[in-house]
N, C-alpha and C positions, 0 to 999 in steps of 0.2 A: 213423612214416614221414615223411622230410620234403618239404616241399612245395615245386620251385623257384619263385623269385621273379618274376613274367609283365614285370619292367619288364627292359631290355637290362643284361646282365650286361657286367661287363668283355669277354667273348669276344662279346657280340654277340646275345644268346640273347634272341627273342621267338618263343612260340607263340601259337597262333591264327591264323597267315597263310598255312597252307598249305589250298588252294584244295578242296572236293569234285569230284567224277569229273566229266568234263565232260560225261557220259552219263548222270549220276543222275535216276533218275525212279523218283515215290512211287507202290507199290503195295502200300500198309498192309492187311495181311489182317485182319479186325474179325473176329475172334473169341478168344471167353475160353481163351486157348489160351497153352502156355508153363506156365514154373513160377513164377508169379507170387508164391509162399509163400517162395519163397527168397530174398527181400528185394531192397533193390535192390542194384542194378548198382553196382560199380566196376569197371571196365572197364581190363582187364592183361595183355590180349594179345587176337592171333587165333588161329583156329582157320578149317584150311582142309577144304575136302570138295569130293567132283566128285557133281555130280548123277544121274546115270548113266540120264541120258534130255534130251530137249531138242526144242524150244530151251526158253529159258529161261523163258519164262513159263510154260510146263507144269508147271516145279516150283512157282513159287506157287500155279498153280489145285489144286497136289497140296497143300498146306501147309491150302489154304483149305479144301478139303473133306473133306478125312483127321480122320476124328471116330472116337470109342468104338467105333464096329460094327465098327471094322476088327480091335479089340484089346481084349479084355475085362477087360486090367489098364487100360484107358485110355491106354496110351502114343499110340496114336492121336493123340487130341482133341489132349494134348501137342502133337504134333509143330508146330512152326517151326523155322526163321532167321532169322537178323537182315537178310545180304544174298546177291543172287544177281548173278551177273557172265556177261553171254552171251556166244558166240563174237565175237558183233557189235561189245562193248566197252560196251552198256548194261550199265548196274548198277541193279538194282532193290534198294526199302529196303522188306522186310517189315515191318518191328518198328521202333519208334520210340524215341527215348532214353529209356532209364530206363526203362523197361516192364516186358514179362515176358520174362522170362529162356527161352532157346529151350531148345528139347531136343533139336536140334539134333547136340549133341557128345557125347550122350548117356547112357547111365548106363558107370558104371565097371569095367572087368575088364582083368584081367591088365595092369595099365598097365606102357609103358618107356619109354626115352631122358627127354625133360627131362621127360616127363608125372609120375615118381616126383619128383620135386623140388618140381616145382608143386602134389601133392598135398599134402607133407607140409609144403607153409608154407601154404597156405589150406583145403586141405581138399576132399572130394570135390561141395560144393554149387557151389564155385567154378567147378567144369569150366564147367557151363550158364551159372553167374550172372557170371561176369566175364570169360570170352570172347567176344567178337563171333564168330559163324560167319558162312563167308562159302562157299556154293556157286559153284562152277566147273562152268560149261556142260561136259560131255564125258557120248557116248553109252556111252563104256566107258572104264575105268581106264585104257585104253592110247591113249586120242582125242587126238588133236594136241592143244596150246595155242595159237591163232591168237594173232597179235601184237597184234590191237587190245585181244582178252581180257588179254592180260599188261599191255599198258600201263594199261587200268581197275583192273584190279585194286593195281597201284602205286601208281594215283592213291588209288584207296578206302582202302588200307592205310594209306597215308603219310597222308592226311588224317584217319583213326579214333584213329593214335598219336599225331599231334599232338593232338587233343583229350583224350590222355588225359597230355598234358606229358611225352612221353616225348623225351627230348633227342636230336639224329639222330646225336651222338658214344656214346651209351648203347646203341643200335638194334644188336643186336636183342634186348635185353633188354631189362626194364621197370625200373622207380624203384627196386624190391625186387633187383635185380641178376639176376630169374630170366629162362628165356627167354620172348619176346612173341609170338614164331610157333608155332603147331604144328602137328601132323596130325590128322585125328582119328584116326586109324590108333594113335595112341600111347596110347589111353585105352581103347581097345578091342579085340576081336579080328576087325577090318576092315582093308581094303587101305589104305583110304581115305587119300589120296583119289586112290591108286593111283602106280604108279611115274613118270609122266608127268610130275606138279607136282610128287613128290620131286625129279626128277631138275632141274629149274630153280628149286626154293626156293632156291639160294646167288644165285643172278641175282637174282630177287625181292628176297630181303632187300638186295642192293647197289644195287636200283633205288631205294627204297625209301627209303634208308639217303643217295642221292644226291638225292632229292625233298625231304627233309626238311632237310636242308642249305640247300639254296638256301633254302627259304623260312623257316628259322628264323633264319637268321643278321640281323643287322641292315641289312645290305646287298642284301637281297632287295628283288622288286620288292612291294609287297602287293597282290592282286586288286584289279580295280576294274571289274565287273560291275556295270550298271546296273540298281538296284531298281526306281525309275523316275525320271523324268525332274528333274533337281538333284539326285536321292540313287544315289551308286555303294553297293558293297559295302565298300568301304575304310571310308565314312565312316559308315554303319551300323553297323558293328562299333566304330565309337570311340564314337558315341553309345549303343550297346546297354550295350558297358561288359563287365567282365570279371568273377565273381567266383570263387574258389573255394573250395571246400566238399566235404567228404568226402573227400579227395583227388584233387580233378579238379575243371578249369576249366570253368565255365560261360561263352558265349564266343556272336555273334552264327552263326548258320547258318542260312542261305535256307532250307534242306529241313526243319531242324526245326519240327515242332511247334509251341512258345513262339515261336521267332523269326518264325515264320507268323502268327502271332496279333498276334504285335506292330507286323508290320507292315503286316498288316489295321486295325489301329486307329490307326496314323499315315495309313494314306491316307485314314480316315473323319472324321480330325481335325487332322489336320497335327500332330499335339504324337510326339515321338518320344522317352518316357523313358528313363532309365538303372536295368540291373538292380542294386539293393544289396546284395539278400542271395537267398541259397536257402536251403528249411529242409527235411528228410526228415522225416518222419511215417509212422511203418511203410511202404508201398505208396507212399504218396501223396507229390509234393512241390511245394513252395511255391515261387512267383520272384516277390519283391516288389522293386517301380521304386519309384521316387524320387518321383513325382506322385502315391504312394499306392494302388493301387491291383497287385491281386496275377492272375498265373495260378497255374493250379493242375495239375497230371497225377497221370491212377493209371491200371495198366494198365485195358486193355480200353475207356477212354472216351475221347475226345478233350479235346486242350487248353482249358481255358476260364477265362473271369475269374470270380474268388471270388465267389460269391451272384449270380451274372447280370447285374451293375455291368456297365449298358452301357459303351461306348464313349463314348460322345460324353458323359459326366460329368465325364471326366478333362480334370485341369485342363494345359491346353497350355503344354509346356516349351521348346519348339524346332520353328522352321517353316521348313518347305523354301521356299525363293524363289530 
């Protein structure tokens, strides 16, 4: 598969600039939960679902506490998503990158439409491990779609495909030429996520499809949301630095994880390094900077620097003034 180029192509083409939800808020559910066996994530579409209860944080505290007693194969403990999108236009982020793969989109029967296509170039692990699901507040399959819900959800999507370098002339497809949206409804024998958002998925994708435009093209404006005071997000993102690996860019994000750590340690020390390299190690993966000095993730624990190498050892590359 090949990989596009992150510097502007003759047409203009930079990813990485398009913005997260301006409603997103972390509500990481810590439990060993997911299918974290199925390796990690490379991330080649969404998958959509309605919650069929609400609001919306109800289905997280449902995610958080839905264990084995409920299901004596375990699907239970299983159960996550990755994100939840409310009437209101919050979007919450269960699952955090590269983690454990949800179960969410669930196991496989009687699949159709593009789901028999997506099966036979990746395979059935792929359903969980390389979708993002994403919940939609609705108390029943047939519950309005409030406007602020569709506008989060554009925003969420447009910014999950651009991290996944999918070009907004390619959308709605992925790099592999397959398609990037789907139902879960298509993987299994559920409505899901009922006729409601069937009936506005072509608006979705052209919302979507007009987000990524603007912001990929070179003529975009780029965020510049203030980290804190002399550091936006524009200039974050140029000091964090790009890399890619596995087929997907590693790229500055407020809400993630790594970029959270990182900039926990720039405000403890003023030095703000550039990422070099990322490594996968079954579960686990490495993001080593430039001043030496590595984080580390694997599901179920939080981001942290290699062998508990404080902070404040790293030698300072770049000081905000």
């Amino acid at each position: 598969m090949s990989v596009p180029k992150l510097a502007p192509t003759a047409t203009g083409l930079v990813f990485g600039r398009v913005p997260p939800p301006a409603r997103l808020r972390d509500d990481y559910i810590d439990k060993p939960a997911g299918w974290a066996a199925l390796g990690p994530r490379t991330i080649r579409g969404v998958c959509l679902h309605r919650t069929l209860g609400g609001p919306i944080v109800t289905t997280g505290d449902y995610f958080r506490t839905f264990d084995a007693r409920f299901d004596d194969g375990g699907h239970g403990w299983n159960a996550l998503t990755d994100w939840g999108v409310g009437l209101d236009g919050t979007v919450l982020r269960w699952n955090g990158d590269n983690e454990r793969s949800p179960h969410a989109n669930g196991p496989v029967a009687n699949p159709e439409g593009d789901a028999v296509a997506f099966l036979a170039r990746y395979g059935a692990a792929a359903v969980n491990r390389d979708l993002e699901s994403i919940e939609l507040e609705g108390l029943t399959y047939d519950s309005p779609v409030t406007s602020a819900l569709m506008e989060a959800v554009v925003e969420l999507i447009a910014w999950r495909i651009d991290r996944a370098m999918i070009p907004w002339h390619i959308w709605p497809q992925n790099r592999d030429g397959l398609q990037a949206i789907y139902w879960h409804g298509e993987f299994g024998p559920k409505d899901c996520p009922g006729p409601v958002v069937r009936a506005r998925t072509d608006e979705l994708i052209d919302r979507v499809q007009a987000r990524l435009r603007a912001h990929q093209l070179q003529t975009a404006p780029a965020p510049a949301r203030s980290i804190l005071p002399g550091l936006d997000e524009a200039l974050a993102r140029s000091w964090f630095g790009t890399v890619v690996a596995g087929g997907r860019a590693y790229t500055f994000d407020p809400t993630g994880p790594v970029s959270r750590l990182w900039i926990a340690h720039g405000r403890e020390t003023g030095s703000w390094p550039t990422l070099i390299a990322v490594e996968a190690h079954g579960d686990r993966r490495y993001f080593r900077f430039a001043n030496g000095f590595t984080i580390w993730t694997a599901p179920g624990r939080e981001a942290a620097f290699l062998r508990d190498q404080p902070a404040t050892n790293a030698r300072p590359e770049r000081q905000v003034g």
